[in-house]
C-alpha positions as CSV (number, residue, x, y, z in Angstrom):
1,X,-5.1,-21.5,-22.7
2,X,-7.3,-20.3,-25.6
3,X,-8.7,-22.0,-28.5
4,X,-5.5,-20.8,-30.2
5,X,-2.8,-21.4,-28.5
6,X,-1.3,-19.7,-25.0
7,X,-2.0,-16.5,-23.3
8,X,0.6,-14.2,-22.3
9,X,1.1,-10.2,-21.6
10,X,2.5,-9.8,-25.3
11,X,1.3,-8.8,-28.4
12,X,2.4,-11.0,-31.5
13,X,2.5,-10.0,-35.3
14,X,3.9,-11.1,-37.9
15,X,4.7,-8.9,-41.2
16,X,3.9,-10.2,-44.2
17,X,3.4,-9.9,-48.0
18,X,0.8,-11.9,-49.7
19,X,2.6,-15.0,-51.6
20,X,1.6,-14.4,-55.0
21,X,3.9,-14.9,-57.6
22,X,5.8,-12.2,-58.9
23,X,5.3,-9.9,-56.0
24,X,7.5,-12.4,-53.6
25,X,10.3,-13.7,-53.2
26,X,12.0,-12.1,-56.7
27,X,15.7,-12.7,-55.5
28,X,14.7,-16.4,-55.1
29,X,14.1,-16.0,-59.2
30,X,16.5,-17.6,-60.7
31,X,17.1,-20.0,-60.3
32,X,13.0,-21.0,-59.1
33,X,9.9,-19.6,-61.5
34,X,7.6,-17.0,-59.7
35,X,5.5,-19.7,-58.8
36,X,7.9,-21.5,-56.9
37,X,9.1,-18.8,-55.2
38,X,5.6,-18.0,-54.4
39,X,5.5,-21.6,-53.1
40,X,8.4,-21.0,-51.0
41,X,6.9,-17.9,-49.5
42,X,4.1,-19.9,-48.5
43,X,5.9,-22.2,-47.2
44,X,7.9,-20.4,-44.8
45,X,5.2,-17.4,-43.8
46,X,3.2,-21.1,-42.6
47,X,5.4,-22.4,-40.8
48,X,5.7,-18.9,-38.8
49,X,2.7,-18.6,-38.5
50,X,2.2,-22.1,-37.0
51,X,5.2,-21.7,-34.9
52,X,3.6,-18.6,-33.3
53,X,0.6,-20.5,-32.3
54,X,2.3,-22.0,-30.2
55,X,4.1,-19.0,-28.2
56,X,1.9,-17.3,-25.3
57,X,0.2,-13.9,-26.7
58,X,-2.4,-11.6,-25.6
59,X,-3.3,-11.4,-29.3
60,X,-1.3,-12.5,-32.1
61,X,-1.9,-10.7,-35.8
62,X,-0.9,-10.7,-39.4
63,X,0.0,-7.5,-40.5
64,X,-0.7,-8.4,-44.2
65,X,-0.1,-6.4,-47.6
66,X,-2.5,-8.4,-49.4
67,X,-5.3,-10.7,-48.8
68,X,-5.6,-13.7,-46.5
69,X,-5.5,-17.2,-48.4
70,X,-5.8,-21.1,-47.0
71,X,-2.6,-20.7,-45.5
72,X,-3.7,-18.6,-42.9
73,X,-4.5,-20.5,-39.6
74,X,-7.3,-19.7,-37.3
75,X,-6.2,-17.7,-34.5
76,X,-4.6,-14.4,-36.5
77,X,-6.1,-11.0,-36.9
78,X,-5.6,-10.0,-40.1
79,X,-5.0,-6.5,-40.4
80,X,-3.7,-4.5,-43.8
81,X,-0.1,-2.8,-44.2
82,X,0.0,0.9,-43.8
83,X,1.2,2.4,-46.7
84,X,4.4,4.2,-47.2
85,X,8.3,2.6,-47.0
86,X,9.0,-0.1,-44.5
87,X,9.9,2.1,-42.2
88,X,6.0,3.8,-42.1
89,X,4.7,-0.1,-42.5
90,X,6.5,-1.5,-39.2
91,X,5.9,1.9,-37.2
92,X,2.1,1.6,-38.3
93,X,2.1,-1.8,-37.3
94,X,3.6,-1.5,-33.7
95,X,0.9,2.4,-33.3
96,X,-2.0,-0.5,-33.5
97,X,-0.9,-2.7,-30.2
98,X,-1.4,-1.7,-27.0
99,X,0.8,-3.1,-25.0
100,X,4.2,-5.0,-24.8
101,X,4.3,-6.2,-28.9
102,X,7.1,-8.4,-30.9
103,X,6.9,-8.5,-34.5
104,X,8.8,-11.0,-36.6
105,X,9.0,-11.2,-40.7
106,X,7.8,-14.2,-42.8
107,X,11.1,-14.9,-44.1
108,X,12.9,-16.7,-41.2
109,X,10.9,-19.8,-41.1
110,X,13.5,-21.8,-39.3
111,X,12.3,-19.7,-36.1
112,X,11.3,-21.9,-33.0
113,X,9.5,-21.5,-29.9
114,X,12.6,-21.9,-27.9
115,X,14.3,-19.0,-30.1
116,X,11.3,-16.7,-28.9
117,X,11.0,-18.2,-25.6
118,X,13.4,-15.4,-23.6
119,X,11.0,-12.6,-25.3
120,X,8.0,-13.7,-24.1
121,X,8.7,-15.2,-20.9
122,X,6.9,-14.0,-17.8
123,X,10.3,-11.8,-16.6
124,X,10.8,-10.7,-20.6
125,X,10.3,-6.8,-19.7
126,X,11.9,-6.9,-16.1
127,X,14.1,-3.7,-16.9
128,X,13.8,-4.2,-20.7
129,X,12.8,-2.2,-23.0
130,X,13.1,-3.7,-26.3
131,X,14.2,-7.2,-28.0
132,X,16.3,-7.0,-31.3
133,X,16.5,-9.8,-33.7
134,X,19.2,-9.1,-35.7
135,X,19.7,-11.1,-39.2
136,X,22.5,-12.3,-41.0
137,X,22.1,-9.8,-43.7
138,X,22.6,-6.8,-41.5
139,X,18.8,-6.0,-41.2
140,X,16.6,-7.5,-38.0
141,X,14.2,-10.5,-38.0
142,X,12.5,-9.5,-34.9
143,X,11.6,-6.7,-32.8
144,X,10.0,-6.0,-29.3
145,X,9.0,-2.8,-27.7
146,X,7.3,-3.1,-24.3
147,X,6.2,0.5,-24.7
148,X,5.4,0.1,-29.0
149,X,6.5,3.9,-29.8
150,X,6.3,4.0,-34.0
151,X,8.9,7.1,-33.4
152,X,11.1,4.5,-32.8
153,X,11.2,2.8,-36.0
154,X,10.1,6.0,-38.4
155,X,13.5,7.4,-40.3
156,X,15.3,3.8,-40.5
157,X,16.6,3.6,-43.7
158,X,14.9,-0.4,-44.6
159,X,16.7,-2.8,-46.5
160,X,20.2,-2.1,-46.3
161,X,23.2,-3.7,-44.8
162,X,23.6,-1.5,-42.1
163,X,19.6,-1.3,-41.0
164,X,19.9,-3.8,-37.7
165,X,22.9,-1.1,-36.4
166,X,20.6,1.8,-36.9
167,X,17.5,0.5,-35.9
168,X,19.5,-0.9,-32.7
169,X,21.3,2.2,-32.3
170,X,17.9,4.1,-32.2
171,X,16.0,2.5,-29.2
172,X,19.8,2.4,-27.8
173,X,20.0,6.3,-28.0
174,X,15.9,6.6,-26.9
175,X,17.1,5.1,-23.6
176,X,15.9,1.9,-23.7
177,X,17.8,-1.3,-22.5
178,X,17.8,-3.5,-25.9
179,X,18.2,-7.6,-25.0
180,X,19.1,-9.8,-28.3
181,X,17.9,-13.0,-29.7
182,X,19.8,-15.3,-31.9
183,X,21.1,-14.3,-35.4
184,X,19.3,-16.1,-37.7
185,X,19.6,-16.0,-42.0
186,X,16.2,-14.6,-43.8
187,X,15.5,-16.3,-47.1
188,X,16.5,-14.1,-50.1
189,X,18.5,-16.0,-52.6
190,X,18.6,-19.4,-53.4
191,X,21.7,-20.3,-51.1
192,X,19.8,-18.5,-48.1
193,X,16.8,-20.9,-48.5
194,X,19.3,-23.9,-49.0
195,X,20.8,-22.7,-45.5
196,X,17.4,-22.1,-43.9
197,X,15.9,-25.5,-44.9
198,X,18.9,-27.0,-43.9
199,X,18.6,-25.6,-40.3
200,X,14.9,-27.0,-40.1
201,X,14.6,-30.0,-42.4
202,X,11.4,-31.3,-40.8
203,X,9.4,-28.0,-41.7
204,X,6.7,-26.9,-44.7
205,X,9.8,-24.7,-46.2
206,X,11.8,-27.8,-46.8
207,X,9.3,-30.2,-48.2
208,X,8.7,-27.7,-50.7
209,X,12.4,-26.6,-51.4
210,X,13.3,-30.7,-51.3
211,X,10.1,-30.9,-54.1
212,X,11.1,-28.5,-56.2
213,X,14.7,-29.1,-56.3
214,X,14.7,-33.0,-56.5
215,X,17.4,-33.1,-53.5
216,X,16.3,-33.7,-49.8
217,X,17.6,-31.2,-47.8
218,X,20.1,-32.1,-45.3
């Protein structure tokens, strides 16, 4: 084991935006300030970022549009965002690795190690090609390519309801065999981060939504 955290054949980034208020989080305002949701968005891209520590990785990075603050741990590579649309960001991202990569977003901070655990076990890319995430909200929480083609993800129209069944449909049609993870809610509005912290009341995201709402989260 390394300093930080397991080793393992895969490649582990994260996506993120820099939580600075104003620039994160907007959906969650109202009924939170900018600040809080800014809060909020630190809350939950640390407690991914922790929970990937934990999960074996040949290297594990933080694809960041912005710059690294206190809430990054030791143990990331930081590296910046491409620019253009989401679609250009993620395929820039995956054209850096090397080998076998999974990429998750900040905004699902209920993620565990066991919800991870079938991607990055030793037999994760025995006759697989790719591992979707798909979210609640019709996009995807998580992807993993064992061969990390940014062909695959340019062209996906981002941010829409129906971007998980085109970006599945597109490593479907490439040929690959595509296994899922869970479903899981990102946090956009208010009710989503209700939901979330609800799911993972002992985390950083729910201390601070249970602060600034005055109601512990159950």
């Amino acid at each position: 084991m390394s300093a930080y955290g397991p080793t393992g054949p895969t490649e582990l980034l994260v996506i993120a935006k820099e939580p600075v208020a104003g620039r994160v989080k907007t959906r969650l305002c109202p009924p939170f300030s900018p600040v809080e949701a800014a809060e909020l968005a630190t809350a939950a891209l640390t407690d991914t970022l922790e929970t990937l520590l934990t999960l074996p990785a040949r290297r594990r990075v933080l694809v960041l549009d912005g710059r690294p603050g206190p809430w990054a741990p030791p143990g990331f590579e930081v590296v910046p965002q491409s620019g253009g649309g989401l679609d250009e960001r993620l395929a820039a991202a995956f054209g850096g690795c090397t080998g076998p990569a999974l990429l998750v977003g900040m905004d699902t901070p209920q993620l565990t190690a066991g919800v991870l655990a079938p991607a990055l076990a030793p037999d994760a890319w025995d006759g697989c090609g790719a591992w979707f995430g798909p979210a609640e909200d019709g996009g995807f929480w998580a992807l993993g390519l064992a061969e990390p083609d940014p062909a695959l993800l340019r062209g996906v129209p981002m941010s829409l309801p129906e971007t998980g069944a085109v970006q599945r449909r597109r490593l479907v049609e490439a040929g690959l065999v595509v296994r899922d993870l869970p479903v899981l809610t990102d946090v956009d509005t208010a009710d989503d981060a209700h939901r979330v912290a609800s799911a993972a009341p002992g985390g950083r995201f729910a201390g601070v939504l249970d602060r600034l709402t005055g109601a512990e989260v159950r």
